[in-house]
Every structure is written in structure tokens, then in C-alpha cells.
C-alpha positions as CSV (number, residue, x, y, z in Angstrom):
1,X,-6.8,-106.2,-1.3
2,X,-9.9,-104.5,0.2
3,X,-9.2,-101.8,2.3
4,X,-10.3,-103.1,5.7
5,X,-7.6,-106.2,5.0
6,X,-5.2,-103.4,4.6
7,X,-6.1,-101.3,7.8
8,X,-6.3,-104.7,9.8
9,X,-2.7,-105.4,8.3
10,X,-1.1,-102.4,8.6
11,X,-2.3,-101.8,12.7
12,X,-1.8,-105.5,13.1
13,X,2.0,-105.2,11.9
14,X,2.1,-101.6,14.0
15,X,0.5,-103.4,17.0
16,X,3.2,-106.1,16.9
17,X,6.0,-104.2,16.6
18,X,5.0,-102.1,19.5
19,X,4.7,-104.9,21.4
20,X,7.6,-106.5,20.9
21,X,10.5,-103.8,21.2
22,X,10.8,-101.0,23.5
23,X,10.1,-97.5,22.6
24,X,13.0,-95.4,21.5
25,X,11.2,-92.7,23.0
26,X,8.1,-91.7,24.1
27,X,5.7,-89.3,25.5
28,X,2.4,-88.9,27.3
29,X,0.7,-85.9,28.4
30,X,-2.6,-84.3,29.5
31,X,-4.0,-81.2,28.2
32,X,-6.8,-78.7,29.6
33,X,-8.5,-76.4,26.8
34,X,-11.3,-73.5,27.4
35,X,-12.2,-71.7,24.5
36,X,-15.7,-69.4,24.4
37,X,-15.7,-69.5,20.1
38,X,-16.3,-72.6,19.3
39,X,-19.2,-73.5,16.2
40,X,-22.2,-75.9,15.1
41,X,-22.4,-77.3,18.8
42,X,-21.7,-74.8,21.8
43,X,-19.9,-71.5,21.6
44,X,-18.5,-72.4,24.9
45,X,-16.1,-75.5,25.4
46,X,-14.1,-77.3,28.0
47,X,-11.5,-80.4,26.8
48,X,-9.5,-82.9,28.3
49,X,-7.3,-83.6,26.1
50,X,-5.1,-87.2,26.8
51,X,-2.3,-88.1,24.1
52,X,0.3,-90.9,23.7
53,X,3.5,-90.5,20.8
54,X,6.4,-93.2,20.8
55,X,8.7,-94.3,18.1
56,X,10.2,-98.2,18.0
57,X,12.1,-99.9,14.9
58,X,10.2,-99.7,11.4
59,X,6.9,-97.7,13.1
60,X,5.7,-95.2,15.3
61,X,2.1,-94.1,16.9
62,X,-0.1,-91.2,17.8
63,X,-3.1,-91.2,19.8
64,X,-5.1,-89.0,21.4
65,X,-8.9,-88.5,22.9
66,X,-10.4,-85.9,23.3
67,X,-13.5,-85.8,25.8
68,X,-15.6,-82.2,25.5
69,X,-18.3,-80.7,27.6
70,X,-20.0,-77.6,25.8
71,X,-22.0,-75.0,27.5
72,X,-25.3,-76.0,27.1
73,X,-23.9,-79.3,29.1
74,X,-23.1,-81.3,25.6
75,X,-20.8,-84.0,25.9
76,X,-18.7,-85.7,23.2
77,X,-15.8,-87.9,23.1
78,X,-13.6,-88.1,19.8
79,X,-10.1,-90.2,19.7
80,X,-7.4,-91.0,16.8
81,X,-5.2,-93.5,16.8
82,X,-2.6,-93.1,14.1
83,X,0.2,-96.1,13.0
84,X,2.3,-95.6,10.6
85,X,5.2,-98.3,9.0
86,X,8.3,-96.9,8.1
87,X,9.2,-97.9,4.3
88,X,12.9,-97.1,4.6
89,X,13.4,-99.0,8.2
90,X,11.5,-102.3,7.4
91,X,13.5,-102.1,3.2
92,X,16.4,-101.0,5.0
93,X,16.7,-98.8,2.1
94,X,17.9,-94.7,2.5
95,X,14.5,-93.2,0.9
96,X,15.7,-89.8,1.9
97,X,15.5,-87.3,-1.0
98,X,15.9,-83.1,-0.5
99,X,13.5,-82.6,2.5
100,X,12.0,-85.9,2.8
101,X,13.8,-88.4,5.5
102,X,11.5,-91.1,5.1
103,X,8.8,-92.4,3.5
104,X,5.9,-94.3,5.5
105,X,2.6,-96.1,5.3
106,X,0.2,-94.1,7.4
107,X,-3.2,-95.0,8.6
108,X,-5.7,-93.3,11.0
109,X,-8.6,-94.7,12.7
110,X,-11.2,-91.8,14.0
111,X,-14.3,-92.4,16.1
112,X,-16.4,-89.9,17.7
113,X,-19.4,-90.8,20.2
114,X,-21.7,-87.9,21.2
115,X,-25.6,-87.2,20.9
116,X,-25.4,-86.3,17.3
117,X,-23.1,-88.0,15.5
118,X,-21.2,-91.7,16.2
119,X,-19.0,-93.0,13.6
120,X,-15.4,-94.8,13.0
121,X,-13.5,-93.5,9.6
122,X,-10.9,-95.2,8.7
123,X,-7.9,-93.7,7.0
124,X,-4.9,-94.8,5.0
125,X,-2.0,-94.2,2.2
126,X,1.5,-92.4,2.4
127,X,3.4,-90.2,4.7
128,X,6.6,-88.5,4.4
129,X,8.6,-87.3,7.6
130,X,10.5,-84.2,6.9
131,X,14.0,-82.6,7.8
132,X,13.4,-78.8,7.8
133,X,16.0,-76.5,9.6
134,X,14.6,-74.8,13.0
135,X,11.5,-77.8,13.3
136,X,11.8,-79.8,16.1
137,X,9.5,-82.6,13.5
138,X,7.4,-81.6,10.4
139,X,5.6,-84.2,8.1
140,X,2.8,-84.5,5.6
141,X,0.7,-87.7,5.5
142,X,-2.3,-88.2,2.2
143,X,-4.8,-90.2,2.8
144,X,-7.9,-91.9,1.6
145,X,-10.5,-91.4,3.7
146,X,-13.3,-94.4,4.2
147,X,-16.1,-92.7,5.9
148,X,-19.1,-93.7,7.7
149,X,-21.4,-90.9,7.9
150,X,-20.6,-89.5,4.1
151,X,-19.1,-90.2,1.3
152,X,-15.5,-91.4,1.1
153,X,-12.6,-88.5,0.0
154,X,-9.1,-87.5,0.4
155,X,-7.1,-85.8,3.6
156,X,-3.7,-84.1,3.6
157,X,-2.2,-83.7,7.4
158,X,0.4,-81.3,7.9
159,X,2.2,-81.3,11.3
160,X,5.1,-79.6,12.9
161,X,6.5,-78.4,16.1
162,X,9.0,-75.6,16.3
163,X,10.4,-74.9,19.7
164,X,12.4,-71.0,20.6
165,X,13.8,-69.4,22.9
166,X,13.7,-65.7,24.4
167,X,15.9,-65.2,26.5
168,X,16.0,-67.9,29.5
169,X,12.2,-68.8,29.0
170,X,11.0,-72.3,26.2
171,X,8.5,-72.0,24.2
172,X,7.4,-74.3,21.9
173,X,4.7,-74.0,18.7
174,X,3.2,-76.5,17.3
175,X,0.0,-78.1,15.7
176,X,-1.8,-79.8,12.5
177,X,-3.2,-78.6,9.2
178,X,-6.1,-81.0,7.7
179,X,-7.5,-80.8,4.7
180,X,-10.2,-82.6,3.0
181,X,-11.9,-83.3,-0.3
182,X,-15.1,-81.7,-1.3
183,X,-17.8,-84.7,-2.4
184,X,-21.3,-84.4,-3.3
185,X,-22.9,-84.3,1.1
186,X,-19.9,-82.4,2.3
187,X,-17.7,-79.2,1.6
188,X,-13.9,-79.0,1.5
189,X,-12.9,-79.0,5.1
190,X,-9.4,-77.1,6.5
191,X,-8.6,-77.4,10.3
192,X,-5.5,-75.1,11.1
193,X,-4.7,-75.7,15.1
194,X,-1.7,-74.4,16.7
195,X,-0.7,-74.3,20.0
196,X,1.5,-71.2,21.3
197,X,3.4,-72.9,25.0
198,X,5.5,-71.2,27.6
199,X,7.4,-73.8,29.6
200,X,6.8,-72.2,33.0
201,X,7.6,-76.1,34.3
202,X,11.4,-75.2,34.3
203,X,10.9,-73.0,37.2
204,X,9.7,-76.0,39.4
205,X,12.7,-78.7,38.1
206,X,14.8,-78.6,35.3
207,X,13.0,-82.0,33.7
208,X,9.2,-80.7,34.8
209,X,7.3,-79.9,31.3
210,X,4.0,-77.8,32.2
211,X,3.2,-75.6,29.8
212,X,0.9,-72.7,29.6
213,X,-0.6,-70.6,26.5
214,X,-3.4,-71.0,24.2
215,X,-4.4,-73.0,21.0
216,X,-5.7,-71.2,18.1
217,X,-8.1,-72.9,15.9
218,X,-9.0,-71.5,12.5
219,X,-11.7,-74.4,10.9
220,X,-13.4,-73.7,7.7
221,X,-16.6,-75.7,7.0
222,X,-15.9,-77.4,10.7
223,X,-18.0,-80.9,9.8
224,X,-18.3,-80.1,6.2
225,X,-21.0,-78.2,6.3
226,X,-20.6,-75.3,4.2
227,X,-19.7,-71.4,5.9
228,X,-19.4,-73.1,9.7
229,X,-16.5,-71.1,10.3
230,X,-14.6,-71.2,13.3
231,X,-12.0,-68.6,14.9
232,X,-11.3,-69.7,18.3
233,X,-8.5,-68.5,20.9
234,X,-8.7,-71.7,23.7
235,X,-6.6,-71.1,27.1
236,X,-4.2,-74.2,27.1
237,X,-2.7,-75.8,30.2
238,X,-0.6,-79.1,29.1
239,X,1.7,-81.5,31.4
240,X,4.1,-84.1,29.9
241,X,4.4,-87.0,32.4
């Protein structure tokens, strides 16, 4: 099967189970970023930041857009939409083993649109959701990357969130790890974001979810492009509707 029959199946079979039963939960929320660090663009960099997560029987779904305005007035917008299918719901098979608590077919579809570069990659293969003590979620998803601007290679994505407490205050840390292939236009790539949150929305209603702290970027080769290393400290605001 060629790959974009795969993709088209895969989010066609998301798309309609999404459609057709109601989420078992959801969550949408808007985030604010300012970060004076950044690299290969602007050091400086404002981002709205909009993102959608649900889960409904046998998939679930990620999005998220980012629309940036650098210093020098640069403009971008990049999204990701991310279905995946879960194996052990649609089987109705227990494909848990040690960590793992499922086993799913994951695909991603990133675009980006700005002055320099516009492209769509599309990516697909396994993902595994894990059950690890203290983790509010954690999972690991490899991928075969289909590129537009270079050649084609291989992803791992990491992601986890890990909520605390100290005292009577939330906090809540989580983020991503990506990591990419080298090929023969384009160094290995590894993108390490985390985002360190204070619920300060408690103190306005018990349900209100505003958080405030930073996000910490550490991006080696950002774009592939070889000793574009970035180390950047962003002030975060971020509301869940």
C-alpha cells in the first residue's frame, strides 16, 4: 500500500470515529509564549499557541498551531494534527505488556507556512501508551517521516506530563522529546520542550485552569542544520477552556 493510501486511511478511519461518538474527554486551551533565545530566525519570539486533545473509542487526536511573530516582525504559522488508532480497542485484544497499556497506529501531518520555508510532512508507524507510576500520561510513538523539503527519515516522540504538589499550590510538568534521523541534507535533530506550570487558576474557582511558568526548549540542529543550537527559557501563560 503506498503510503499516502495509508495516511488517507488511517485519518479517514480517525476522522470517522471522531465524528461519530462523543469524546470521552477532551481539552482545549490557548497558550501565550515570550522567549528572547530563540535560533536560525529571530532571537526574539512571541507565540500563540491553540491546541485540541480528546480521546473516543478505538482513537484519540492531538492538534495544535502555532502562529509566531519574531523580532525583526517575521511571521510563521506551523500546526500538527496527530490521529492515532488504538490496536488493542478496535482487536479488542489486552496488548498490555510491563509498561506498555496499548499499542497504536500513529500518524502526524505537519505543515508550516512562513517566508522561508512551506511544506506538509507526513508521518506514520507505531505508538505505545505507557503506564508509569507518578505520570499523569507518558508514551513513545516511531515514525517514518515522508518529507517535502528533504529527504525522508525516522522520528521518535517522547511525551509525558507529571503533575505535584507543594503544599496547597498544582503544578504540573510536561512536554515532548523529538528525535530524528540524520540523512545525507540534514543532521540528526533533538527537540527537548518542557513546560514548568503553576495553577494560580485555583485561586479564582476551584475548576478555573490558568497556568503560569515557563517552557524550556533545548533544540539541537533546530531544522537540521548542523550546530543551530538552541537554549531558550520562554515565559508561558496557558488557559484550558
Amino acid at each position: 500500500m503506498k503510503f499516502t493510501h495509508f495516511f488517507a486511511a488511517c485519518t479517514l478511519a480517525s476522522t470517522a470515529t471522531f465524528t461519530q461518538a462523543a469524546p470521552i474527554w477532551q481539552d482545549f486551551s490557548l497558550t501565550g509564549l515570550y522567549g528572547e533565545n530563540y535560533e536560525v530566525v529571530d532571537e526574539q519570539q512571541s507565540t500563540l499557541t491553540v491546541e485540541y486533545a480528546a480521546k473516543v473509542k478505538y482513537a484519540d487526536v492531538f492538534f495544535f498551531a502555532d502562529r509566531m511573530r519574531g523580532g525583526d516582525d517575521n511571521k510563521s504559522t506551523y500546526f500538527e494534527l496527530s490521529p492515532r488508532l488504538s490496536l488493542g480497542e478496535i482487536t479488542q485484544k489486552k496488548l498490555a505488556f510491563g509498561p506498555i497499556k496499548d499499542v497504536l497506529i500513529s500518524t502526524t501531518w505537519e505543515a508550516n507556512s512562513d517566508d522561508f520555508n512551506n511544506f506538509d510532512n507526513f508521518l506514520y508507524g507505531f505508538g505505545f501508551d505507557l503506564d508509569i507510576p507518578y505520570f499523569q500520561y507518558a508514551s513513545i510513538n516511531l515514525y517514518r517521516a515522508n518529507n517535502e523539503m528533504t529527504q525522508d527519515d525516522y522520528q521518535m516522540t517522547l511525551t509525558y506530563g507529571v503533575p505535584f504538589k507543594l503544599g496547597a499550590e498544582d503544578f504540573l510538568v510536561d512536554g515532548f522529546l523529538d528525535w530524528s534521523t540524520a540523512e545525507k541534507d540534514h543532521a540528526s535533530e533533538l527537540n527537548w520542550t518542557t513546560q514548568w506550570k503553576w495553577n494560580a487558576g485555583k485561586h479564582i474557582s476551584p475548576d478555573t485552569r490558568l497556568y503560569l511558568g515557563i517552557e524550556h526548549s533545548v533544540w539541537n540542529n533546530k531544522f537540521g542544520i548542523p550546530d543551530a543550537n538552541e537554549n531558550n527559557v520562554s515565559a508561558l501563560v496557558k488557559y484550558h477552556f
